[in-house]
Backbone bond lengths (Angstrom), bond angles and torsions (degrees), N, CA, C in turn:
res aa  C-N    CA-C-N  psi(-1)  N-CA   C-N-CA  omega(-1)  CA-C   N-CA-C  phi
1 X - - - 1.443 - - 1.520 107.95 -
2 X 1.380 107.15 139.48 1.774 108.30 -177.15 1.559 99.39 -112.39
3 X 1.245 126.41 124.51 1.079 129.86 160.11 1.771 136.93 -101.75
4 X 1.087 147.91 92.43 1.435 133.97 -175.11 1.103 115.81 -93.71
5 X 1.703 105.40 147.58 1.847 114.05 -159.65 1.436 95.59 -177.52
6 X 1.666 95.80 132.29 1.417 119.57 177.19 1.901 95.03 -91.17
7 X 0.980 122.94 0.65 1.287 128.94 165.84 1.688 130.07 -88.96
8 X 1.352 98.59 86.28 1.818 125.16 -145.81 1.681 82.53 -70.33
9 X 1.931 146.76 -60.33 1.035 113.16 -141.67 1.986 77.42 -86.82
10 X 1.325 137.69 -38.43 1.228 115.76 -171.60 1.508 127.56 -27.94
11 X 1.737 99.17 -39.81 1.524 101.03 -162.28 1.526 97.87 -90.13
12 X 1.358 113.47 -13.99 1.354 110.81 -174.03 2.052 103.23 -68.79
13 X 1.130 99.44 -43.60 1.941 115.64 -171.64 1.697 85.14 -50.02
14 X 1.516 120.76 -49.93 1.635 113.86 -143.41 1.138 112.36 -86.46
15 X 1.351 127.21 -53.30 1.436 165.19 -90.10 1.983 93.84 -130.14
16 X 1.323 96.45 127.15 1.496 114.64 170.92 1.301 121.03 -147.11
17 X 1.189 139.08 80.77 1.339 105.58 -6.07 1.357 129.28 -117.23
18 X 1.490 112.61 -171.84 2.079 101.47 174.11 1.500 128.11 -87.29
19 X 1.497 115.59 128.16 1.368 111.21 -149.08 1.803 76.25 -115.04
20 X 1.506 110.68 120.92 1.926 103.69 161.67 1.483 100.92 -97.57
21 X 1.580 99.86 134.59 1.292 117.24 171.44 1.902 113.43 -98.15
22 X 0.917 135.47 118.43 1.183 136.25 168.66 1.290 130.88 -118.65
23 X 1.376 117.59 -170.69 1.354 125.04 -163.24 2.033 100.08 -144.73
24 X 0.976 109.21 44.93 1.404 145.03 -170.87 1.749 90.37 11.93
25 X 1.724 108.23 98.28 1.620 107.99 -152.78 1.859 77.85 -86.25
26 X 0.828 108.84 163.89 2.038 132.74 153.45 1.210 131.40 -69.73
27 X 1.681 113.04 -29.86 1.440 106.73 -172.59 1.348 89.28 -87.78
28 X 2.186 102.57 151.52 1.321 107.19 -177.72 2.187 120.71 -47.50
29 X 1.856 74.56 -50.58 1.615 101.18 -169.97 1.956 100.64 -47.13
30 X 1.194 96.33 -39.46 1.966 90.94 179.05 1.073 112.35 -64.86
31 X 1.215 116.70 -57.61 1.430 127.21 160.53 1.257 120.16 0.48
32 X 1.421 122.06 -75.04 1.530 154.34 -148.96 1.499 115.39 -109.39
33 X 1.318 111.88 7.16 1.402 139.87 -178.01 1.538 93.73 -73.29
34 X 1.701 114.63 -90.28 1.547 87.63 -164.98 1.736 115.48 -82.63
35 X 1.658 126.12 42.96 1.239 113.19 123.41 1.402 145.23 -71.36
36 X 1.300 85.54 -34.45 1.565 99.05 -172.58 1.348 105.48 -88.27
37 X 1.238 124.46 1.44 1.696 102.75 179.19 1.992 97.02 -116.39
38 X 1.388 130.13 -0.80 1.570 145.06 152.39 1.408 116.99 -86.67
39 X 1.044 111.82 9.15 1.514 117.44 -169.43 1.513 98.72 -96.23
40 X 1.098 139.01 159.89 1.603 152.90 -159.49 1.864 81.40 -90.43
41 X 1.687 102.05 150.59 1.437 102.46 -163.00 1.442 111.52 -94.68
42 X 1.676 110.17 -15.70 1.045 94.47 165.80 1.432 142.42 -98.66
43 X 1.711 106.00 -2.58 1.677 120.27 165.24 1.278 80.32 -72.43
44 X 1.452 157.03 -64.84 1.281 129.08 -142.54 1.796 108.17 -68.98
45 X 1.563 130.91 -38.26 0.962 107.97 154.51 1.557 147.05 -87.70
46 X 0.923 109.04 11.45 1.481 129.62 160.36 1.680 120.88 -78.01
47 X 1.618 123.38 -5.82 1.030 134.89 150.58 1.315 123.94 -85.58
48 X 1.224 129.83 -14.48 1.453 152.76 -179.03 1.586 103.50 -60.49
């Protein structure tokens, strides 16, 4: 089953696994989007 969703923890609960498809964006912050939301939760807030 293929599902698409701008809803990052939804797909995170369902999803085995999460594949990001892009359009190779420019801004850094897009960029670094699906690291930071696959990244272990607490290095991600421990960089905060």
């Amino acid at each position: 089953m293929l599902i698409v969703t701008h809803e990052m923890q939804f797909a995170r609960e369902i999803a085995n696994p999460v594949i990001f498809m892009n359009g190779a964006p420019e801004d850094e912050r897009t960029r670094s989007f699906p690291r930071r939301v696959t990244s272990n939760r607490r290095a991600d807030t421990a960089h905060r």
